[in-house]
MARDREN-495655 format. One record per residue (C-alpha): x, z, y; residue in one letter. Coordinates in pm, whole numbers. Each point is the difference from the previous one (the first is absolute). Example, Ala and Ser with C-alpha at 12.3 -4.5 7.8 and 13.67 -1.06 7.14 Angstrom:
<rs>
+--------+--------+--------+---------+
!     px !     pz !     py ! residuo !
+--------+--------+--------+---------+
!   1230 !    780 !   -450 !       A !
!    137 !    -66 !    344 !       S !
+--------+--------+--------+---------+
</rs>
This chain:
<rs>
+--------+--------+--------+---------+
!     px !     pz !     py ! residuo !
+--------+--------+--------+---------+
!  10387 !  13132 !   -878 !       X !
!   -240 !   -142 !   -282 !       X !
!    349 !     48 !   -240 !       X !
!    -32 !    349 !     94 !       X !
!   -340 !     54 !   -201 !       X !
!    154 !    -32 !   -342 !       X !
!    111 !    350 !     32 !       X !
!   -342 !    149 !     38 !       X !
!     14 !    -29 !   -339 !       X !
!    260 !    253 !      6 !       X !
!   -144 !    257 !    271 !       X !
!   -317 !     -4 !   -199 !       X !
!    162 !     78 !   -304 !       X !
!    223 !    306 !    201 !       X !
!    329 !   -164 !    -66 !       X !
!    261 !    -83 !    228 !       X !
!    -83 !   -303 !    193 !       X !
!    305 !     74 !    241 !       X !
!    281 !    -59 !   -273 !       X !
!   -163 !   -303 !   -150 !       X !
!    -75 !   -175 !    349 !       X !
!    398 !    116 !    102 !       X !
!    114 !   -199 !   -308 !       X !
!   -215 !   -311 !     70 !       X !
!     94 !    -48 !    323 !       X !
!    267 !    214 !    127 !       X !
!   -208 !    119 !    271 !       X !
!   -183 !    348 !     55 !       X !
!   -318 !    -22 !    -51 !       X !
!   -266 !    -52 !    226 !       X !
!   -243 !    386 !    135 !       X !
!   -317 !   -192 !   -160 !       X !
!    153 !      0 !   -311 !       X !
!     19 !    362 !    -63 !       X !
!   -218 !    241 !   -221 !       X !
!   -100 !    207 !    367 !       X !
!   -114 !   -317 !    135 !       X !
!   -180 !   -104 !   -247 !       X !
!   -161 !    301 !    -69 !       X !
!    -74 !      9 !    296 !       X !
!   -204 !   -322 !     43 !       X !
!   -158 !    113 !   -355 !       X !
!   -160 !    303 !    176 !       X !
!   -111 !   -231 !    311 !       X !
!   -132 !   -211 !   -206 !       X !
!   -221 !    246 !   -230 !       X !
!    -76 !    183 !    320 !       X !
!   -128 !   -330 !    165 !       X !
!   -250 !    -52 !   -322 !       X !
!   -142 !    290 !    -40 !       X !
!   -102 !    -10 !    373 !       X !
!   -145 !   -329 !   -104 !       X !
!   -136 !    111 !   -291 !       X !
!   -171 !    290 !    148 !       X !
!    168 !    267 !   -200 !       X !
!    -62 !    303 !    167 !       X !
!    191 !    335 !    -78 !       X !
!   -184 !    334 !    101 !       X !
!     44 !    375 !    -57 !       X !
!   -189 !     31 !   -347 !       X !
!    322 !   -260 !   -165 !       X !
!    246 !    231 !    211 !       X !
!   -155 !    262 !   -185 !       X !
!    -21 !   -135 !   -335 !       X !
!    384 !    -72 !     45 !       X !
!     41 !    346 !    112 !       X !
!   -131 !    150 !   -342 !       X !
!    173 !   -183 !   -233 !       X !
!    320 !      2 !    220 !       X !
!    130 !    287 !   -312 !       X !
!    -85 !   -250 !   -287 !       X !
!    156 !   -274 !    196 !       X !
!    317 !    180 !    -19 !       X !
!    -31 !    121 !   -321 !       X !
!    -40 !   -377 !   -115 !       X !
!    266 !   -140 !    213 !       X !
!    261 !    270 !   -158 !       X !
!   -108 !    -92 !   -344 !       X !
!     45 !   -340 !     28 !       X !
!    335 !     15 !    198 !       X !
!    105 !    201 !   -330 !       X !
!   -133 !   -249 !   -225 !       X !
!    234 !   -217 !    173 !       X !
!    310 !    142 !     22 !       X !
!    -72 !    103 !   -374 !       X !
!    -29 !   -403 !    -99 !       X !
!    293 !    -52 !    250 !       X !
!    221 !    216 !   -150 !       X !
!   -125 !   -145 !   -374 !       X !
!     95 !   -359 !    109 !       X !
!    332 !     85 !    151 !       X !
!    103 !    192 !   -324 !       X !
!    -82 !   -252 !   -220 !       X !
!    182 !   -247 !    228 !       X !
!    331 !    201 !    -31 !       X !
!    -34 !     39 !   -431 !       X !
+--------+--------+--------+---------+
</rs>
């Protein structure tokens, strides 16, 4: 199992963990060592501190959330752009 951990490496870095642990050993690879698991014991474990931590969420963040929810958007579509624009740069000078 402790072998297994070298790959978190990979989930952490969103490649594929399930090809490289295939070639290794010859084996499938093991539920805990995919990115759902794993995010899913991420979100456990930054639920589990911020109950410890006291981090309390109430209606006036909701809210907050709620009003920039437009410009949220609006930055999320500019920078998907941005990225597909430097993408697309990369992969062009690549092919010349």
């Amino acid at each position: 199992m402790f072998k297994a951990l070298k790959y978190l490496k990979l989930i952490g870095l969103f490649q594929n963990s399930k090809k490289a642990y295939k070639e290794h050993t010859g084996k499938d690879r093991p539920a805990f060592l995919s990115r759902r698991f794993m995010g899913a014991i991420v979100l456990l474990v930054g639920t589990a501190l911020s109950i410890h931590l006291g981090v309390k969420i109430d209606s006036n963040i909701f809210a907050n959330i709620a009003d920039s929810a437009d410009k949220m958007v609006g930055a999320g579509i500019v920078l998907y752009g941005a990225i597909m624009e430097i993408v697309g740069i990369v992969k062009r000078e690549r092919k010349e």
